[in-house]
DSSP file (Angstrom, degrees, kcal/mol; ACC not computed):
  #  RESIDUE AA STRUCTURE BP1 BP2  ACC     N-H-->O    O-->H-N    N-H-->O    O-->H-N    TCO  KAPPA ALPHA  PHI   PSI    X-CA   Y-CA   Z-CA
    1    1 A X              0   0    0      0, 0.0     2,-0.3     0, 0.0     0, 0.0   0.000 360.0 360.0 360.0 125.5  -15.1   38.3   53.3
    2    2 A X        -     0   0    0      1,-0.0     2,-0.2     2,-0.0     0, 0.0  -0.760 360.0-154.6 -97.5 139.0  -13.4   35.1   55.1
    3    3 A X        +     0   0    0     -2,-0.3     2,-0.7     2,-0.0    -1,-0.0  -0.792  20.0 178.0-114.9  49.1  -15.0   34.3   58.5
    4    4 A X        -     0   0    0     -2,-0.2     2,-0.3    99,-0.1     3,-0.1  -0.426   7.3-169.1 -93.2 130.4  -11.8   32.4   60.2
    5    5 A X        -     0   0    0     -2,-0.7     3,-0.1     1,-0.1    99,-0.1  -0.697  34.9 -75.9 -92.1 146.5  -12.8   31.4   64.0
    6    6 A X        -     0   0    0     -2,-0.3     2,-0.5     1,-0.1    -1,-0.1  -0.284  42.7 -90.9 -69.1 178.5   -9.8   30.1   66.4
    7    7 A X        -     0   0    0      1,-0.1    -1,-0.1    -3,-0.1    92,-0.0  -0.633  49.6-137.4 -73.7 108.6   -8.2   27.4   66.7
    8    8 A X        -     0   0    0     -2,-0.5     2,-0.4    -3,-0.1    -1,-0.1  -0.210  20.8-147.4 -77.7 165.3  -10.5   25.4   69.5
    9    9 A X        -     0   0    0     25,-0.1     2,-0.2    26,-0.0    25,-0.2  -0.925  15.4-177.0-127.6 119.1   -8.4   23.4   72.4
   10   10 A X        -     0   0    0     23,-1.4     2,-0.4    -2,-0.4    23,-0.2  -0.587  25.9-107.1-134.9-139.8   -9.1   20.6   74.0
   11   11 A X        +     0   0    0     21,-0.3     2,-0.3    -2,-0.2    21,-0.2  -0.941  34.2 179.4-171.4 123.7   -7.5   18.5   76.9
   12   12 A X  B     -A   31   0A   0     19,-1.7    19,-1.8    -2,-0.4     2,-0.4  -0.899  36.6 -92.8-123.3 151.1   -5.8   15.3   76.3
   13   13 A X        -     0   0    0     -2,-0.3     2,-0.7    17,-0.2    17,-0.2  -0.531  37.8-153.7 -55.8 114.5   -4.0   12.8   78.5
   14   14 A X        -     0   0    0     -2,-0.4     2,-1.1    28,-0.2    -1,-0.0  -0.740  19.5-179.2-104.0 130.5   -0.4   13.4   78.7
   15   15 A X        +     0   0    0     -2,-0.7     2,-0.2    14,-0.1    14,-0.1  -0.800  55.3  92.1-111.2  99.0    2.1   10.4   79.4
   16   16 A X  S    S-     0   0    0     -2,-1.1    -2,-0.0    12,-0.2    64,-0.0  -0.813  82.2-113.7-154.4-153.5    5.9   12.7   79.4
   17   17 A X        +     0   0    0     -2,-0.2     2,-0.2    63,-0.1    -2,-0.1  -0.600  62.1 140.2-152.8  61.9    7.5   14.2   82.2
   18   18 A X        -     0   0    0     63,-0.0    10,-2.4    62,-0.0     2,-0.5  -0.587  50.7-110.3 -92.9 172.5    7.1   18.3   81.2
   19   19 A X  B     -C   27   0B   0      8,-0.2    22,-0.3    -2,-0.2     8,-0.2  -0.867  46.1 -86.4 -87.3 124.3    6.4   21.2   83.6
   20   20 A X        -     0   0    0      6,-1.3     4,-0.5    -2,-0.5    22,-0.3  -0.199  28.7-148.9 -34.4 110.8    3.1   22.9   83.4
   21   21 A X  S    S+     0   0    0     20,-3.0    -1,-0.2     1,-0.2    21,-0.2   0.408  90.7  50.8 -67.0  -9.3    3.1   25.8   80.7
   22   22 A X  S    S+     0   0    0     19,-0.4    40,-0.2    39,-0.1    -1,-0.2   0.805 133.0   4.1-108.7 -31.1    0.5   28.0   82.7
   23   23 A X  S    S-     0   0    0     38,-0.1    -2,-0.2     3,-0.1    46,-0.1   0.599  82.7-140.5-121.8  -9.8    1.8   28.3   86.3
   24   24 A X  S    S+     0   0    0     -4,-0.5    49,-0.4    46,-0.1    -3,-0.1   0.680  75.0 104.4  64.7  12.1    5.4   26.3   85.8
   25   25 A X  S    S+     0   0    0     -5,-0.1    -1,-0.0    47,-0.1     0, 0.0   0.985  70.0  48.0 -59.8 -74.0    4.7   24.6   89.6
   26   26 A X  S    S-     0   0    0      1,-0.1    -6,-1.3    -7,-0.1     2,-0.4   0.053  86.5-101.4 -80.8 178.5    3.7   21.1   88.8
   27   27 A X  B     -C   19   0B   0     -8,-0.2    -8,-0.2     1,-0.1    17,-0.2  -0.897  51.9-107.8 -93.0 136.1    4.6   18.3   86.7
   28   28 A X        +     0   0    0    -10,-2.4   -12,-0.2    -2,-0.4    15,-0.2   0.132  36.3 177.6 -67.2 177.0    2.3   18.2   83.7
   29   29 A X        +     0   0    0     13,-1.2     2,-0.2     1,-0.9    -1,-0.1   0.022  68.2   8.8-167.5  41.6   -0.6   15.4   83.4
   30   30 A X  S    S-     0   0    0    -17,-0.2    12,-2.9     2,-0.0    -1,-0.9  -0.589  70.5-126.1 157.8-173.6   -2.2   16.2   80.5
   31   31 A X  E     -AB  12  41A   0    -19,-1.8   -19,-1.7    10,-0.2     2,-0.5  -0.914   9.2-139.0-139.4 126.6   -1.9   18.4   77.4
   32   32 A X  E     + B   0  40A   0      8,-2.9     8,-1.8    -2,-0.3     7,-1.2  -0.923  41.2 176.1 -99.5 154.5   -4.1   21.0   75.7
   33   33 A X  E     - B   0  38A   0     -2,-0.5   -23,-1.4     5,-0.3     5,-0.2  -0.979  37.6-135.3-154.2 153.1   -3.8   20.6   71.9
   34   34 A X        -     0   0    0      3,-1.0   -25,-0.1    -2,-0.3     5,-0.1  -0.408  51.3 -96.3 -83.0 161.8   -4.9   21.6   68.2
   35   35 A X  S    S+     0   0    0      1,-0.2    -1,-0.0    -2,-0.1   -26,-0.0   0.940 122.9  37.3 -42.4 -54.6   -5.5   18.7   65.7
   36   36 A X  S    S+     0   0    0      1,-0.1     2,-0.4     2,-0.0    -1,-0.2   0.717 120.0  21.3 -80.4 -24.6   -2.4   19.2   64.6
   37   37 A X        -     0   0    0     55,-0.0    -3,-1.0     0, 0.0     2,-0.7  -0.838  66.5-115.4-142.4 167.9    0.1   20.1   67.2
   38   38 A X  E     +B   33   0A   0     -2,-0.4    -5,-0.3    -5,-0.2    55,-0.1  -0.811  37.4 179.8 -86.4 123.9    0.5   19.6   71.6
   39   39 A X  E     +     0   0A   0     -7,-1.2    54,-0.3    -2,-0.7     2,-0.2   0.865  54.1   4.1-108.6 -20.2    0.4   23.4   72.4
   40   40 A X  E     -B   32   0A   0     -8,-1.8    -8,-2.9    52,-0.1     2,-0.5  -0.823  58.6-144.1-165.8 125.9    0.8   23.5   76.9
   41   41 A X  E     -B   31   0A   0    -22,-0.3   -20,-3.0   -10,-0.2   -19,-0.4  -0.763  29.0-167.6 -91.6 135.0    1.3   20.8   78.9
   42   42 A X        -     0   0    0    -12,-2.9   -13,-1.2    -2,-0.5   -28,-0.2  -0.990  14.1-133.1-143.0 136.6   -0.7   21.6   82.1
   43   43 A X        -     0   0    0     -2,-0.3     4,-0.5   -15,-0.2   -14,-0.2   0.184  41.5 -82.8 -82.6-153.1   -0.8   20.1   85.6
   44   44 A X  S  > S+     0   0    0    -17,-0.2     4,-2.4     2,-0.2     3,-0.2   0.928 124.6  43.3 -58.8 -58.7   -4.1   19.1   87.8
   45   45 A X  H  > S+     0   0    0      1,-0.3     4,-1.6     2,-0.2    -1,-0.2   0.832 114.2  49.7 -77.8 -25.0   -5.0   22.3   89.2
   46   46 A X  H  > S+     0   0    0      2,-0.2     4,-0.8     3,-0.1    -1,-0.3   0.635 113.9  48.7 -92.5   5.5   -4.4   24.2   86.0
   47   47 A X  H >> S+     0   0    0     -4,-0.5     4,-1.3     2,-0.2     3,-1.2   0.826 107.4  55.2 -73.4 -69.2   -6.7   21.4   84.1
   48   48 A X  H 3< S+     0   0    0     -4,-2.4     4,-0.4     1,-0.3    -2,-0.2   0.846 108.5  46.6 -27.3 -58.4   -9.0   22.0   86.9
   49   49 A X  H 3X S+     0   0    0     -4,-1.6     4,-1.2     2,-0.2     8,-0.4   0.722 108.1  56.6 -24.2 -58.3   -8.8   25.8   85.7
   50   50 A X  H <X S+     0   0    0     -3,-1.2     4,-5.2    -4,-0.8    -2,-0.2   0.984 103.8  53.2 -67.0 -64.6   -9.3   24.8   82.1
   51   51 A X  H  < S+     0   0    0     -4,-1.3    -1,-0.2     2,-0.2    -2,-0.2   0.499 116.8  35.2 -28.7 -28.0  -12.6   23.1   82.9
   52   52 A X  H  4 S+     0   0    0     -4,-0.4    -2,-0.2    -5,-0.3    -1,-0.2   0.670 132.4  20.6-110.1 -64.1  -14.2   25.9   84.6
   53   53 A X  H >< S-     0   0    0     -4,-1.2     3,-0.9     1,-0.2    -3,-0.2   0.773  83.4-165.8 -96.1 -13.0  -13.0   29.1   82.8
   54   54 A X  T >< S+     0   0    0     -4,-5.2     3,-1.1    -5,-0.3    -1,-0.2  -0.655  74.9   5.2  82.9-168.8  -11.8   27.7   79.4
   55   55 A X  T >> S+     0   0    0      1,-0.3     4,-0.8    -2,-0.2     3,-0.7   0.620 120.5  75.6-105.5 -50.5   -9.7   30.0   77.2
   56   56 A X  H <> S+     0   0    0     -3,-0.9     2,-1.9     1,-0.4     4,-1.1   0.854  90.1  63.0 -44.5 -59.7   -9.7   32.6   80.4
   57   57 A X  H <4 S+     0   0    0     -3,-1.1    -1,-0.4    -8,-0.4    -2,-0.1  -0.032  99.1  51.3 -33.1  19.6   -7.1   30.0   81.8
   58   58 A X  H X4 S+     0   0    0     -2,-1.9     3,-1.4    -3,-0.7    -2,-0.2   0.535 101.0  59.6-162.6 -82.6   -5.0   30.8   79.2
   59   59 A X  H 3< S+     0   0    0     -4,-0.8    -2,-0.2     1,-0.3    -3,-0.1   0.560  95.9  67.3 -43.2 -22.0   -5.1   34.7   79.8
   60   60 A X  T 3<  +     0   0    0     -4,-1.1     2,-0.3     2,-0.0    -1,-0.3   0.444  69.2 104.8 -75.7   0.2   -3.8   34.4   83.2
   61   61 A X    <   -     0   0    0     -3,-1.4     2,-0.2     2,-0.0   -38,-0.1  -0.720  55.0-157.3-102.3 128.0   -0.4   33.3   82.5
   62   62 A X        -     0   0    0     -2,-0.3    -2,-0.0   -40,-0.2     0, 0.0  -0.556  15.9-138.3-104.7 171.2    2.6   36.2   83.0
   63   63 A X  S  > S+     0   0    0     -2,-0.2     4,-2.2     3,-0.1    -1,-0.2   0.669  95.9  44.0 -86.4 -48.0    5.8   35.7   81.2
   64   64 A X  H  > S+     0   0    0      2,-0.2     4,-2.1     1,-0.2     5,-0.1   0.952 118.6  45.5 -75.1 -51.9    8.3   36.9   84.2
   65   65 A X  H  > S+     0   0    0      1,-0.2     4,-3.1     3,-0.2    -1,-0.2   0.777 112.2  48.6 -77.8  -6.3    6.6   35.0   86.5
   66   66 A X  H  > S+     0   0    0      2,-0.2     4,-1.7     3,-0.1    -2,-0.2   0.969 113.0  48.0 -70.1 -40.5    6.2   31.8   84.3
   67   67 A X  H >X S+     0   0    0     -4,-2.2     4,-2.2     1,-0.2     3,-1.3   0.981 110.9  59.8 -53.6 -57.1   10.0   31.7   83.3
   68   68 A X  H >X S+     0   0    0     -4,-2.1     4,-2.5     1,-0.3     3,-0.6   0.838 114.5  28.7 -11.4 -81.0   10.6   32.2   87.1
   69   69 A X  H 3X S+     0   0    0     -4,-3.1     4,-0.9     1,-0.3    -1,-0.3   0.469 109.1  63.0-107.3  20.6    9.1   29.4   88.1
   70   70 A X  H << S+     0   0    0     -4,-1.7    -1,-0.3    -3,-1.3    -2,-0.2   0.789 107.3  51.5 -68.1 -31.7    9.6   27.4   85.4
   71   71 A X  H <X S+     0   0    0     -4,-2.2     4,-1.8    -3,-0.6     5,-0.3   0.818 109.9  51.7 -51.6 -54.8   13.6   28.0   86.6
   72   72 A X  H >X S+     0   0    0     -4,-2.5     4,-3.2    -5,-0.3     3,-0.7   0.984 112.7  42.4 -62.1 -43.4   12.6   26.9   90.3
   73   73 A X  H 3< S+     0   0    0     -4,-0.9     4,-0.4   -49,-0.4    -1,-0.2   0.599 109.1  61.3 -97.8   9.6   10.9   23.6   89.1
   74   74 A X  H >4 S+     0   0    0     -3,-0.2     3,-0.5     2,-0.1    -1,-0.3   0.950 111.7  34.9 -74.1 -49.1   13.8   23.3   86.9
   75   75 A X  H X< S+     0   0    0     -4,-1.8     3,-0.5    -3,-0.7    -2,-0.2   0.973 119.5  48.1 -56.9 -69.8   16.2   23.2   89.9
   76   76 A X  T 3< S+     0   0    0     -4,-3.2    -1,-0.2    -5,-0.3     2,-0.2   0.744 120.5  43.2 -54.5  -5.0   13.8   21.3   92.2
   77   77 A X  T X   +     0   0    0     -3,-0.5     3,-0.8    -4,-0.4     4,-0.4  -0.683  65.8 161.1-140.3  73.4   13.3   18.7   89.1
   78   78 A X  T <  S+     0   0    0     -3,-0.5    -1,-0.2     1,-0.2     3,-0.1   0.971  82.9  41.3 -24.9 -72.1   17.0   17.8   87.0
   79   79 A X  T 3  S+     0   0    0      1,-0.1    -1,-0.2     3,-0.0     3,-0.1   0.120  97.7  83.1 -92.4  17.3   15.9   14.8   85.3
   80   80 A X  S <  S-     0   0    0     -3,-0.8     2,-0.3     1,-0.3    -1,-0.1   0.928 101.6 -23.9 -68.2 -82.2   12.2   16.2   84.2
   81   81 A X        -     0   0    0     -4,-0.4    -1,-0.3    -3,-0.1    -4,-0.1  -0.974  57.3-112.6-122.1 117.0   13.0   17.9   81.4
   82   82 A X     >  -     0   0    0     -2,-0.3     4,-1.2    -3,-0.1    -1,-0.0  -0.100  27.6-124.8 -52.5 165.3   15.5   19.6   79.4
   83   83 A X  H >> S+     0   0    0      2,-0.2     3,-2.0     1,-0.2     4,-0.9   0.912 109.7  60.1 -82.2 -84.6   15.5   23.3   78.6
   84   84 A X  H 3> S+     0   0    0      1,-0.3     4,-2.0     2,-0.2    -1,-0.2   0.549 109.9  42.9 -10.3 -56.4   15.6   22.9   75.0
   85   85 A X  H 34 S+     0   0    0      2,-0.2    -1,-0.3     1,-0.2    -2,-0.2   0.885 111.4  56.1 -69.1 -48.6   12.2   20.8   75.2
   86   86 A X  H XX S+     0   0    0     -3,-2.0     3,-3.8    -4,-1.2     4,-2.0   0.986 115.5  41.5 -55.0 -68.5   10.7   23.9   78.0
   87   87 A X  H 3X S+     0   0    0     -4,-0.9     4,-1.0     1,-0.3    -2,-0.2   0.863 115.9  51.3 -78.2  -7.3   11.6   26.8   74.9
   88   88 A X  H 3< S+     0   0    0     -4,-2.0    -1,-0.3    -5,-0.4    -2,-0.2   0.618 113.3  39.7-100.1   8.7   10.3   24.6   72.5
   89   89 A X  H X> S+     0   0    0     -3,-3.8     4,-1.8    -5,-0.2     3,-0.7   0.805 118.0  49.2 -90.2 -40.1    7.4   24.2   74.2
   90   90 A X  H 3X S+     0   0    0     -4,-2.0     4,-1.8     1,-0.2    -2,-0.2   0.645 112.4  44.1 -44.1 -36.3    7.2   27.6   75.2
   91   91 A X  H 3X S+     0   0    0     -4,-1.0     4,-3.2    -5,-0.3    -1,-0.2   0.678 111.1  54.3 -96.9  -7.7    7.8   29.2   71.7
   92   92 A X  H <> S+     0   0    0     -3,-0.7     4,-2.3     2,-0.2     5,-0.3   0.895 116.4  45.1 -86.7 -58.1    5.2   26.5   69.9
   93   93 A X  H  X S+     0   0    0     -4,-1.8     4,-1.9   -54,-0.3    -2,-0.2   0.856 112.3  46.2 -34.6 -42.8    2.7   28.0   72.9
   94   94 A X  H >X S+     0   0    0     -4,-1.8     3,-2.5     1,-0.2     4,-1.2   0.997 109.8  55.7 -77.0 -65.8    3.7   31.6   72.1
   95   95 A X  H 3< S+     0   0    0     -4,-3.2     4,-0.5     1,-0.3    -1,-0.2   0.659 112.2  58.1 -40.3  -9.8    3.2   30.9   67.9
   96   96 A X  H 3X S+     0   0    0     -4,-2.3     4,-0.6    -3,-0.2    -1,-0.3   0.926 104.6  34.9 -87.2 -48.6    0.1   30.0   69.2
   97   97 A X  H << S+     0   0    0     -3,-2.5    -2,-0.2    -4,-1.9    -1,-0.2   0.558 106.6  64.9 -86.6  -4.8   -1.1   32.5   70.7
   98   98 A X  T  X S+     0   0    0     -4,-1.2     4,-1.6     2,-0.2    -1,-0.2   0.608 105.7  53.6 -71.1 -23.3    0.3   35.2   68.4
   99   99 A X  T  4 S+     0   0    0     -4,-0.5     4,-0.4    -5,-0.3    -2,-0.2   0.535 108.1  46.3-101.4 -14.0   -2.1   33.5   65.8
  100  100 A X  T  < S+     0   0    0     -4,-0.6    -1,-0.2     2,-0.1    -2,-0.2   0.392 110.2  51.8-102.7  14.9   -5.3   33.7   67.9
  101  101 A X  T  4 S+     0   0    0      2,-0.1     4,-0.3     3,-0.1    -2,-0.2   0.812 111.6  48.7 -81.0 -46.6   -4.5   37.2   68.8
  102  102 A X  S >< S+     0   0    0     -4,-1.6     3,-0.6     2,-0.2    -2,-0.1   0.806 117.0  40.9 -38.1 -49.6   -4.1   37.8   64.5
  103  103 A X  T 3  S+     0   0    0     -4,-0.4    -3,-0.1     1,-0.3    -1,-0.1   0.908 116.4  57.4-100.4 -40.4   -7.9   35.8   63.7
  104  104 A X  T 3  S+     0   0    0     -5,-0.1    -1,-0.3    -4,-0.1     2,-0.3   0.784  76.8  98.0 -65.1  -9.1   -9.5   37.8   67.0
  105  105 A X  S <  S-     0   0    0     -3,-0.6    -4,-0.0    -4,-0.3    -1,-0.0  -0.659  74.9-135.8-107.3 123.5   -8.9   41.2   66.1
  106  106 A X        -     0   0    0     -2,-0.3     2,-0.5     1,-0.0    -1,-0.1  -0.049  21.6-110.9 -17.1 137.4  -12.1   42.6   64.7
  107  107 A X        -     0   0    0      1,-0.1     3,-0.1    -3,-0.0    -1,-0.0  -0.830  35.4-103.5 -82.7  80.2  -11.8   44.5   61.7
  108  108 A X        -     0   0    0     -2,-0.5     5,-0.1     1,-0.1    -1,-0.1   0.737  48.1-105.9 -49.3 129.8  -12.6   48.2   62.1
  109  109 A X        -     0   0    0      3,-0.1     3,-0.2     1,-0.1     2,-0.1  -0.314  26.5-115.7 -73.8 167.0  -16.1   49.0   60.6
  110  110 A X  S >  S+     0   0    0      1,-0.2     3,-0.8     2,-0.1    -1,-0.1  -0.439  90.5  29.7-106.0 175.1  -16.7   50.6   57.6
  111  111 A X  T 3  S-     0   0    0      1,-0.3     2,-1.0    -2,-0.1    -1,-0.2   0.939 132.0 -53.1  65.4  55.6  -18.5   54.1   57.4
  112  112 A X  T 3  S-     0   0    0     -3,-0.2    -1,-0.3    -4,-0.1     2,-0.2   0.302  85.6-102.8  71.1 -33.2  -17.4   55.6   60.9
  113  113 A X  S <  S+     0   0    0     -2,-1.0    -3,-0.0    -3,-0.8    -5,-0.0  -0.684  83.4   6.2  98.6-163.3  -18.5   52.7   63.0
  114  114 A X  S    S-     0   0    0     -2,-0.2     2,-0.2     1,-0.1    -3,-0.0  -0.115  84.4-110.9 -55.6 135.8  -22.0   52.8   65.3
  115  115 A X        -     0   0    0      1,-0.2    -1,-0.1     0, 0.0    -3,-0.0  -0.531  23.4-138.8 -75.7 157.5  -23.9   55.9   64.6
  116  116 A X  S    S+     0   0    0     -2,-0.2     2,-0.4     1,-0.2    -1,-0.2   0.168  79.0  40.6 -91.0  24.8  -23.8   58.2   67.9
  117  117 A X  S    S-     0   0    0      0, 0.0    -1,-0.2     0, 0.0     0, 0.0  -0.807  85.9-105.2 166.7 132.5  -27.5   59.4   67.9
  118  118 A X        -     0   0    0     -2,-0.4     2,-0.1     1,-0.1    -2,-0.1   0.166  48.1 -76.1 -57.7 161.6  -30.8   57.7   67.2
  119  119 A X    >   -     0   0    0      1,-0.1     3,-2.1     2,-0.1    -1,-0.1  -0.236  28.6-118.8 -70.0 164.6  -32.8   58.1   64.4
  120  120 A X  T 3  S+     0   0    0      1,-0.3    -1,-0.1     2,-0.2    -2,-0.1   0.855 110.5  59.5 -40.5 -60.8  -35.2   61.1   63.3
  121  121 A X  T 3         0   0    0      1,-0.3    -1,-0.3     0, 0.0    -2,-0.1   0.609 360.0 360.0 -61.4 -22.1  -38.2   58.8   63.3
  122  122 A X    <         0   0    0     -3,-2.1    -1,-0.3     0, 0.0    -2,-0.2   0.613 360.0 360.0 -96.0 360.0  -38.1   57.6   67.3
C-alpha cells in the first residue's frame, strides 16, 4: 500500500504585478508554491491568513465571488495583468487542488469499517 501525503506549500517572495488568487482585492506580494511550480499569488492580508491558519486559508476561497472580484480589480487595475496570465493562474491553482483533494480522500476500510459495539470481554 503507497502512503502519498500532499503536496506541502510554502510562501515565497513574489516580484510580478498579479492579483491575489484567494480574495482577488489586492495586488499580490508574494507567492505560495510547490518545488516545482508557483501555485497562488497572494497579497499581505491573505499571507497574514496563511501564517495563522495554513491550508484552512486555502478552504475559504469561493469561486463566484473570486472571479467577481478578480473582474473588479481587473477594471480598477488595466496594466496589472492580463487575463490570459489570471486563467492561467487560476487553472494551475484549480490542477492543484483537484490533486490534493485525489491523495486526501481516505480509502474506505476493509471488513465493514469500526465495529459498532464493544467487545464480549469488557
Amino acid at each position: 500500500m503507497s502512503f502519498e501525503f500532499p503536496e506541502p506549500l510554502w510562501e515565497a517572495n513574489f516580484f510580478g504585478n498579479k492579483p491575489c488568487l484567494v480574495c482577488g482585492n489586492d495586488k499580490a506580494v508574494s507567492v505560495l508554491r510547490t518545488v516545482e511550480t508557483e501555485i497562488a499569488p497572494i497579497c499581505k492580508n491573505c499571507s497574514c491568513d496563511w501564517n495563522f491558519y495554513g491550508y484552512e486559508a486555502l478552504k475559504k476561497v469561493k469561486p463566484k465571488q473570486l472571479i467577481f472580484n478578480l473582474i473588479k480589480f481587473k477594471l480598477a487595475h488595466p496594466f496589472c495583468s492580463n487575463m490570459f496570465t489570471i486563467y492561467k493562474d487560476l487553472k494551475k491553482m484549480q490542477v492543484w487542488a483537484a490533486k490534493m483533494m485525489k491523495k486526501c480522500e481516505l480509502p474506505a476500510p476493509q471488513g465493514g469499517g469500526l465495529p459498532t459495539q464493544p467487545p464480549a470481554h469488557l
